[in-house]
TITIKOL-239849 format. One record per residue (C-alpha): x, y, z; residue in three letters; residue number from 0. Coordinates in nm, 2 decimals. Layout:
N
<atom u="X" v="Y" w="Z" aa="Ala" i="NUM"/>
...
***
This chain:
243
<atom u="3.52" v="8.88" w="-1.64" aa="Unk" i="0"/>
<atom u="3.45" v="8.75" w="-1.97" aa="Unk" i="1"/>
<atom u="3.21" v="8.50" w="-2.11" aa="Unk" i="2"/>
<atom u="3.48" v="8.25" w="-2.18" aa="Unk" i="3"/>
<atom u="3.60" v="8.26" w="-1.83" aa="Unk" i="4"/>
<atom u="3.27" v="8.18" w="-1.71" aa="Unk" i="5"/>
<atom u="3.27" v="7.86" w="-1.94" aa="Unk" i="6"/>
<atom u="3.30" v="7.57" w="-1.69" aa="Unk" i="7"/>
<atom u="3.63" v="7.38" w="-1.78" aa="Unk" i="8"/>
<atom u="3.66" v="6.99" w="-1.68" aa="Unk" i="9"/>
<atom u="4.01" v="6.83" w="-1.59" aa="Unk" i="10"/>
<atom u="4.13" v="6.50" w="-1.44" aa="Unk" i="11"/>
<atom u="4.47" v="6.60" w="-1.28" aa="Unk" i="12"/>
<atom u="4.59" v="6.77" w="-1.00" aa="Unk" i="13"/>
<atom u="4.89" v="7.05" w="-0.98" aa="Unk" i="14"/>
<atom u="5.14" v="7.08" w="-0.72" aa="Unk" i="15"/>
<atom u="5.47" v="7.31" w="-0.75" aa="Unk" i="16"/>
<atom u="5.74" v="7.36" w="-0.46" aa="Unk" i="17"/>
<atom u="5.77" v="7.72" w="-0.41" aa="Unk" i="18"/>
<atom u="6.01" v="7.75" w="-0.15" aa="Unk" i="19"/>
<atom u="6.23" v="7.51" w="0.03" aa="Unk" i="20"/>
<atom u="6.50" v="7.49" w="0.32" aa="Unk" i="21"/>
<atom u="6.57" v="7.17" w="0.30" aa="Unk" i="22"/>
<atom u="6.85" v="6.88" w="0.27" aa="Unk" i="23"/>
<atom u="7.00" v="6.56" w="0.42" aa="Unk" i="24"/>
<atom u="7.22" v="6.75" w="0.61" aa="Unk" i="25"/>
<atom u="6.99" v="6.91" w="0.81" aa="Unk" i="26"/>
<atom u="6.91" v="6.56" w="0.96" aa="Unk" i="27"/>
<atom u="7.25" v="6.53" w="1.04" aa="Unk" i="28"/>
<atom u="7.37" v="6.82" w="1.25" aa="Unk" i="29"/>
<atom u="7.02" v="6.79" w="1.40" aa="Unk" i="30"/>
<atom u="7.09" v="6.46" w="1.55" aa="Unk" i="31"/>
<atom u="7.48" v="6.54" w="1.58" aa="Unk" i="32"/>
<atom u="7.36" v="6.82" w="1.90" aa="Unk" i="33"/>
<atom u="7.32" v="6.54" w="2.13" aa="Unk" i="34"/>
<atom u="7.65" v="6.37" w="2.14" aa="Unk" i="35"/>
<atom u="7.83" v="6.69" w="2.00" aa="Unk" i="36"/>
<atom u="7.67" v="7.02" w="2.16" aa="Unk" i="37"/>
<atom u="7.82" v="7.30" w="1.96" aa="Unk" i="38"/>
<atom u="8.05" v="7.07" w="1.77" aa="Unk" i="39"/>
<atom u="7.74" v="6.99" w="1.56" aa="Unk" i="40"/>
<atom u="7.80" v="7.31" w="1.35" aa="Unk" i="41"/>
<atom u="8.07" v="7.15" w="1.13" aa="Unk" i="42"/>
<atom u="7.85" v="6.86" w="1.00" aa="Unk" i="43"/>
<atom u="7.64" v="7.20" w="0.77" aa="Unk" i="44"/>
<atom u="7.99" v="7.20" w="0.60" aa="Unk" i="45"/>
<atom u="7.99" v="6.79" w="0.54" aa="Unk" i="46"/>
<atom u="7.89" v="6.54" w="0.30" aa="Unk" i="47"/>
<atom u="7.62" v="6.42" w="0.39" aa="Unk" i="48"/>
<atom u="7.66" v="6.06" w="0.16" aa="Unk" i="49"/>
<atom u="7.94" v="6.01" w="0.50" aa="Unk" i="50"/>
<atom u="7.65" v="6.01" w="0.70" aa="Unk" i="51"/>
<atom u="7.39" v="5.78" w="0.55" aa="Unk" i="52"/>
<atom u="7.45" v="5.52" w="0.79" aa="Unk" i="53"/>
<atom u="7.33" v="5.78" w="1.07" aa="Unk" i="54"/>
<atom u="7.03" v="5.86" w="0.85" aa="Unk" i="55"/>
<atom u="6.96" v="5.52" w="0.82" aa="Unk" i="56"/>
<atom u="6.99" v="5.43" w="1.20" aa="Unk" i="57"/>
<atom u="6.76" v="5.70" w="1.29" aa="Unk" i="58"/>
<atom u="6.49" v="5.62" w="1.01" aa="Unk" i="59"/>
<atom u="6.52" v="5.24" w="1.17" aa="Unk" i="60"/>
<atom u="6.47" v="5.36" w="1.51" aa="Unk" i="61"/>
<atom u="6.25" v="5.55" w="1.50" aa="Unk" i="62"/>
<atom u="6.42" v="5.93" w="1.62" aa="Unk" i="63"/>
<atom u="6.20" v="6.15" w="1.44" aa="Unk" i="64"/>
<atom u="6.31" v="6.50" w="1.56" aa="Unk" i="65"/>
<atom u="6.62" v="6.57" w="1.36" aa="Unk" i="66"/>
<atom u="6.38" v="6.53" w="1.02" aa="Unk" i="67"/>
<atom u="6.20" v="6.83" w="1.17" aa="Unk" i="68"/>
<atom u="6.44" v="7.06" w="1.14" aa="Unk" i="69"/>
<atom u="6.38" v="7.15" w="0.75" aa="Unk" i="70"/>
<atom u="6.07" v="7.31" w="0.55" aa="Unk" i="71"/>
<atom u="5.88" v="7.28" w="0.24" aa="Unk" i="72"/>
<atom u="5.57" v="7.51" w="0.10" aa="Unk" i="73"/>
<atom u="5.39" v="7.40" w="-0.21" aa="Unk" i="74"/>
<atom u="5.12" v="7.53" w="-0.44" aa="Unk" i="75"/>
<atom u="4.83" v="7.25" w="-0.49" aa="Unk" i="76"/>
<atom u="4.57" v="7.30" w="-0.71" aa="Unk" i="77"/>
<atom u="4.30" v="7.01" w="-0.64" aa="Unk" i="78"/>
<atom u="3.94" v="6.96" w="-0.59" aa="Unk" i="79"/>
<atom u="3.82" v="7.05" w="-0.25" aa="Unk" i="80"/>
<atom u="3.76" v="6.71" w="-0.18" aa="Unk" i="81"/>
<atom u="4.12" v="6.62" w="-0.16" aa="Unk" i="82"/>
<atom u="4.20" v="6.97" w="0.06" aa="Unk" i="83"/>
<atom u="3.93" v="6.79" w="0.31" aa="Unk" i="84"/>
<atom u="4.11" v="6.51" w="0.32" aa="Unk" i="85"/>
<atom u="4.44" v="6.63" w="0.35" aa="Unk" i="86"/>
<atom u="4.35" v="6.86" w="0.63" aa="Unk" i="87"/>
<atom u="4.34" v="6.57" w="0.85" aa="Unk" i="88"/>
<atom u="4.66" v="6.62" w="0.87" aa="Unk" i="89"/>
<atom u="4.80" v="6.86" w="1.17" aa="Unk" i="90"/>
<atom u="5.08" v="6.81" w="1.32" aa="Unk" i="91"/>
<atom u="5.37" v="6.98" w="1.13" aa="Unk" i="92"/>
<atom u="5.18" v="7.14" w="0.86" aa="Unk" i="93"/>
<atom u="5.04" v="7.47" w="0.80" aa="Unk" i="94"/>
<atom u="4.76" v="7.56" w="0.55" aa="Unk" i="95"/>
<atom u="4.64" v="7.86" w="0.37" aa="Unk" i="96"/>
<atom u="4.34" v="7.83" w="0.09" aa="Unk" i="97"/>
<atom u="4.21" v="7.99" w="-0.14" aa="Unk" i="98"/>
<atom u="3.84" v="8.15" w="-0.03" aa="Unk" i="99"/>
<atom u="3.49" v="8.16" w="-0.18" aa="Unk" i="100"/>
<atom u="3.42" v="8.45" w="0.07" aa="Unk" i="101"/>
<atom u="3.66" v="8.66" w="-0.05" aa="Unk" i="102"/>
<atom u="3.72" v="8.60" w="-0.47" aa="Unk" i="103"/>
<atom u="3.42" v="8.49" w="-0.68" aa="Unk" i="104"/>
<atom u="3.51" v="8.09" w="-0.76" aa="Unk" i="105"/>
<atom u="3.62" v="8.01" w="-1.11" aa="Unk" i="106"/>
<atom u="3.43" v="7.73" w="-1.27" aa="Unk" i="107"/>
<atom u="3.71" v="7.42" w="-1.28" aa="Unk" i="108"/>
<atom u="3.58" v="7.08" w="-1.20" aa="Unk" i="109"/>
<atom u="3.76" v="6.74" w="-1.16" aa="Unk" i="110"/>
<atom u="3.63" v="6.46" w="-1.40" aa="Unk" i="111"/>
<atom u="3.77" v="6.09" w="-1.36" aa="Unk" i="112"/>
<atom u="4.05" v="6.06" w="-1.62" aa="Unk" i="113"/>
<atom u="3.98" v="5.69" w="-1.82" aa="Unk" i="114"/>
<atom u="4.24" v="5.52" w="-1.62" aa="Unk" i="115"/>
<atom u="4.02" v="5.62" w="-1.29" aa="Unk" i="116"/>
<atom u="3.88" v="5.28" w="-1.15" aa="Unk" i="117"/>
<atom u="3.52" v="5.35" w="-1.04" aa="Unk" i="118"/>
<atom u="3.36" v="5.04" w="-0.92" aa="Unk" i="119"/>
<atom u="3.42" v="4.94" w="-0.57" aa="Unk" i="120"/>
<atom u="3.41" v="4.55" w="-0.47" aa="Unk" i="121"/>
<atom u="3.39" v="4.42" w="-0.10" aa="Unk" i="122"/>
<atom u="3.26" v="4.48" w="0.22" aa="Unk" i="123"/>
<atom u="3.44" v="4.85" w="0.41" aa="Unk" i="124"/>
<atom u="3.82" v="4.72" w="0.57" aa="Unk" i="125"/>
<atom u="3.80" v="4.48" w="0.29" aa="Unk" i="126"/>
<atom u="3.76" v="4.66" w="-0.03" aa="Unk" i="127"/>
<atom u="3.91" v="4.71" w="-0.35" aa="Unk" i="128"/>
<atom u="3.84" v="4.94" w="-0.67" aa="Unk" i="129"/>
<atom u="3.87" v="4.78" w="-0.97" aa="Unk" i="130"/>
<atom u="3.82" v="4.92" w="-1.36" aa="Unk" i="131"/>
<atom u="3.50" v="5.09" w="-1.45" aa="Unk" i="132"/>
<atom u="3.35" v="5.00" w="-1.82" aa="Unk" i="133"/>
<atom u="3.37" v="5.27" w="-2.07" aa="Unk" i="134"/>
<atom u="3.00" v="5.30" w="-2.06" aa="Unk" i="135"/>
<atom u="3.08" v="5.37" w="-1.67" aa="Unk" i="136"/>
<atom u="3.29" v="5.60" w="-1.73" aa="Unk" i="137"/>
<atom u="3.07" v="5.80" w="-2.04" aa="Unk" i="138"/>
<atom u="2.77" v="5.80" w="-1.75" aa="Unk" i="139"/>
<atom u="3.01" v="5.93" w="-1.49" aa="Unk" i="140"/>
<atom u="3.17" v="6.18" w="-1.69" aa="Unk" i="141"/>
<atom u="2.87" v="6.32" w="-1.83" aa="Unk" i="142"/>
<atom u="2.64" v="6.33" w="-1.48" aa="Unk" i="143"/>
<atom u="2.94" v="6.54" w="-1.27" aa="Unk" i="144"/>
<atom u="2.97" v="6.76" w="-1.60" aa="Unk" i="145"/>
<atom u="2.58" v="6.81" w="-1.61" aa="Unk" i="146"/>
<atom u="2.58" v="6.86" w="-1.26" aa="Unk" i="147"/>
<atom u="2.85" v="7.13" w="-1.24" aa="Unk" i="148"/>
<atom u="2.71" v="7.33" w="-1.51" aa="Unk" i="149"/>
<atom u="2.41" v="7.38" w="-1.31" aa="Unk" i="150"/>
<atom u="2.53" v="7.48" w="-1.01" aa="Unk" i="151"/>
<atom u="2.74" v="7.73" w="-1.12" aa="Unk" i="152"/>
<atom u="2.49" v="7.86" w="-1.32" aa="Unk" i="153"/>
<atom u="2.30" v="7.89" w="-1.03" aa="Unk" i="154"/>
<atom u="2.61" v="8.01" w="-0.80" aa="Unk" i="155"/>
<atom u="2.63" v="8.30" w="-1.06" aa="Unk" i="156"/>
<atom u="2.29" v="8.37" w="-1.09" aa="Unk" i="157"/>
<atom u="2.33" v="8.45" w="-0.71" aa="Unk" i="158"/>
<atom u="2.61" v="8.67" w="-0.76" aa="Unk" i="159"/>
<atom u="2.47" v="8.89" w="-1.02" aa="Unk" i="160"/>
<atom u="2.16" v="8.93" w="-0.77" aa="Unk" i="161"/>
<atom u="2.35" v="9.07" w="-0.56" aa="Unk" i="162"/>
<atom u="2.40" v="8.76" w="-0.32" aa="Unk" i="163"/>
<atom u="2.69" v="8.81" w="-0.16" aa="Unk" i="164"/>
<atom u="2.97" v="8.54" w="-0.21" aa="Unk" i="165"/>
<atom u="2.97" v="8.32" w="0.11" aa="Unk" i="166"/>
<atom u="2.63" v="8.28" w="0.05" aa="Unk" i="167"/>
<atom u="2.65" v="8.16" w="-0.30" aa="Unk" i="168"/>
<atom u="2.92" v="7.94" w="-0.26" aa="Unk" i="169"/>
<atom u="2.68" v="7.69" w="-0.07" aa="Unk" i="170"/>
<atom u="2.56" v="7.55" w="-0.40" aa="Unk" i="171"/>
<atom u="2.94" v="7.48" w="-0.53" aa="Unk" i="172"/>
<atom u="2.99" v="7.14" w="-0.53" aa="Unk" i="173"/>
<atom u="3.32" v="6.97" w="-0.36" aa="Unk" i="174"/>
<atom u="3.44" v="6.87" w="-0.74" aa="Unk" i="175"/>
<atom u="3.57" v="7.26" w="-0.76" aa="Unk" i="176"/>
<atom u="3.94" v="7.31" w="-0.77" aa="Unk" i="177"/>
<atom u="4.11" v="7.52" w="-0.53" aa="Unk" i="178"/>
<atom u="4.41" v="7.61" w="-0.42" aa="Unk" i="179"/>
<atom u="4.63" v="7.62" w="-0.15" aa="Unk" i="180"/>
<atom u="4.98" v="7.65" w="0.01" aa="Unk" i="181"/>
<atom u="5.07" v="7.35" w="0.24" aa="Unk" i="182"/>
<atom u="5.39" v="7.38" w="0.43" aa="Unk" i="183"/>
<atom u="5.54" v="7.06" w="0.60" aa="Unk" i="184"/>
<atom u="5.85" v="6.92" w="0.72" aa="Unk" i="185"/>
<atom u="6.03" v="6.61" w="0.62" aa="Unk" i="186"/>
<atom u="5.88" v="6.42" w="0.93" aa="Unk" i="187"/>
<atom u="5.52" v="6.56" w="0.88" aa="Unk" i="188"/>
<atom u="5.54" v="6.46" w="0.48" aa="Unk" i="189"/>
<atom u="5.69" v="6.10" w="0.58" aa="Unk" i="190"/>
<atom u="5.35" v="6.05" w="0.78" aa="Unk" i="191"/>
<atom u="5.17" v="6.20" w="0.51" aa="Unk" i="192"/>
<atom u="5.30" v="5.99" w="0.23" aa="Unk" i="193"/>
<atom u="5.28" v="5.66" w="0.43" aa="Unk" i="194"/>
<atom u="4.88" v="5.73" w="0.46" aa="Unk" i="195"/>
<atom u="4.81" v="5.84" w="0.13" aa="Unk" i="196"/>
<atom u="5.02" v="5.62" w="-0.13" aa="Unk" i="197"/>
<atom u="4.98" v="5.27" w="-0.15" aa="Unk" i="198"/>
<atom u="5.34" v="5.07" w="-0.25" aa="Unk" i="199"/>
<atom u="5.41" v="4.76" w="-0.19" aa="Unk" i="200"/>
<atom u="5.70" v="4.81" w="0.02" aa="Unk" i="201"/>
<atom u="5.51" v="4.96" w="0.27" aa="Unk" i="202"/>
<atom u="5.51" v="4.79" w="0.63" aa="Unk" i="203"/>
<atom u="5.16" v="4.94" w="0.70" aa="Unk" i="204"/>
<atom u="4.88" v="4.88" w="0.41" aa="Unk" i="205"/>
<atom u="4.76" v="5.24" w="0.31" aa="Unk" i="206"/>
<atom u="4.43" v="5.27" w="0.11" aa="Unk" i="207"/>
<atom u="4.42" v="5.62" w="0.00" aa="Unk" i="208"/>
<atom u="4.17" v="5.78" w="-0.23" aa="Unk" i="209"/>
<atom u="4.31" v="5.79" w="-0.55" aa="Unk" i="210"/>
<atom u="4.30" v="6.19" w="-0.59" aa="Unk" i="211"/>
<atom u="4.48" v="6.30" w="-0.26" aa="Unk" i="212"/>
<atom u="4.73" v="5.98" w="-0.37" aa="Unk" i="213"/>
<atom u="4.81" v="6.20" w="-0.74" aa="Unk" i="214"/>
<atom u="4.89" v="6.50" w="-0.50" aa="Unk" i="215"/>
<atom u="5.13" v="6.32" w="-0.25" aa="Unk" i="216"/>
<atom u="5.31" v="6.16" w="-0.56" aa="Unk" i="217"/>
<atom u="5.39" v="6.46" w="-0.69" aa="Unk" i="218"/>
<atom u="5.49" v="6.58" w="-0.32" aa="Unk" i="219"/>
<atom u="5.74" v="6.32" w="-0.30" aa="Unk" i="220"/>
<atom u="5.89" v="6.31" w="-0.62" aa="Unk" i="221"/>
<atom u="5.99" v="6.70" w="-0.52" aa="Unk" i="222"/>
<atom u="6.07" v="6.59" w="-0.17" aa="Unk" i="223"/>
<atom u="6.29" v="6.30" w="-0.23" aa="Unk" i="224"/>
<atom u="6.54" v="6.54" w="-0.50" aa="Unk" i="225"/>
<atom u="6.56" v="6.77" w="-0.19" aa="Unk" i="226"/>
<atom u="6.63" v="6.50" w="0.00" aa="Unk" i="227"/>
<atom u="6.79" v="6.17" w="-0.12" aa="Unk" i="228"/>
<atom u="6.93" v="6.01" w="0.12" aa="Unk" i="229"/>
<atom u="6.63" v="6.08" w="0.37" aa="Unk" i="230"/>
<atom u="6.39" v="5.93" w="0.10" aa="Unk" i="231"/>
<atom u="6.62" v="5.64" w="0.04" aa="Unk" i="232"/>
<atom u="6.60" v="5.56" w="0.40" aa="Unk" i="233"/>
<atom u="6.25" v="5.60" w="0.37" aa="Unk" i="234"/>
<atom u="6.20" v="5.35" w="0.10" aa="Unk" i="235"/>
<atom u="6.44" v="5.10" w="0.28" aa="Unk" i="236"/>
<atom u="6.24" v="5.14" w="0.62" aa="Unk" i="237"/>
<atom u="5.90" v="5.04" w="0.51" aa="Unk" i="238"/>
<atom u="5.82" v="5.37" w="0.40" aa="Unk" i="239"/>
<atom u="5.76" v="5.44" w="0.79" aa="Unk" i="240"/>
<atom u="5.75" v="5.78" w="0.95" aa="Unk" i="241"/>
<atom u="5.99" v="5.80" w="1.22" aa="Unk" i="242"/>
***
């Protein structure tokens, strides 16, 4: 490994690519089409499904969440480990794998708070709000994590070259170091996802994500809803709900 790849590098975004997808609006449909039509169900993978937005719709409103199960989605995330904390929370219908400091030495990316980022938080816990940083805010921010993550990797490869082995080492990484990881899901799984960790107006239930995991599950949406249209759609319509 060279010199320059031991250079920390700083960034403010977060990455995420769909790798690999079975999934579609019509899925929904022959999914929910079993119970009324037992075998008969086969012909909807052959239909429209625009003639069936009215079903999609009925089952958003009502809540039948199975038939959104019955599809799958894997993405690549880069992000700092303090979004993958977060975003582990989440069980049900997802599976994980992530990239691991015991196994590969840990390249030196850290997350700094773009400009836009608002810092300052105003109000009691349940009742709070972020609002804008001043630039001098953000110049003390920016420079304190970057200070701070030079030093500890320096000292993460000052362990390694001792001879430290790696899951030792890691210890003094801090939880502003990207990683990576796939995340598979289902359309039902993302829906609860997405209702927990955007905030939109439209939504029946207030969400107050952290603004990082909230970059990742825009991105995850905007790929999920050209999959799926007329699921999203519904989603949107429904108070952005998961069935």
């Amino acid at each position: 490994m060279s010199d320059d790849d031991l250079t920390p590098a700083f960034r403010s975004d977060v990455t995420v690519d769909l790798v690999r997808s079975a999934a579609a609006d019509s899925d929904v449909v022959w999914a929910a089409r079993v119970s009324t039509a037992g075998e008969q169900s086969l012909e909807a993978l052959q239909q429209d499904p625009e003639k069936s937005k009215g079903l999609i719709n009925y089952l958003m409103r009502d809540r039948h969440g199975t038939p959104f199960e019955h599809n799958s989605m894997t993405f690549f995330i880069s992000a700092p480990i303090f979004v993958f904390r977060e975003f582990h929370r989440h069980r049900s219908g997802w599976s994980y794998n992530e990239e691991s400091g015991r196994y590969r030495e840990l390249q030196p990316v850290f997350y700094v708070p773009a400009a836009e980022r608002k810092l300052v938080q105003q109000g009691k816990p349940g009742r709070y709000e972020f609002v804008e940083g001043t630039p001098e805010q953000h110049k003390v921010t920016v420079e304190a994590m970057e200070d701070s993550y030079r030093k500890s990797y320096e000292s993460y490869r000052e362990m390694l070259t001792a001879g430290v082995a790696r899951e030792v080492a890691r210890a003094v990484l801090p939880v502003g170091l990207f990683s990576s990881m796939y995340a598979t899901c289902n359309a039902r799984s993302l829906m609860h996802f997405l209702s927990l960790r955007t905030k939109r107006e439209n939504s029946a239930v207030p969400s107050f994500p952290q603004r990082e995991i909230e970059m990742v599950a825009e991105q995850m949406e905007r790929q999920w809803a050209e999959l799926m249209p007329l699921t999203h759609a519904a989603f949107e319509k429904h108070g952005r709900v998961a069935p």
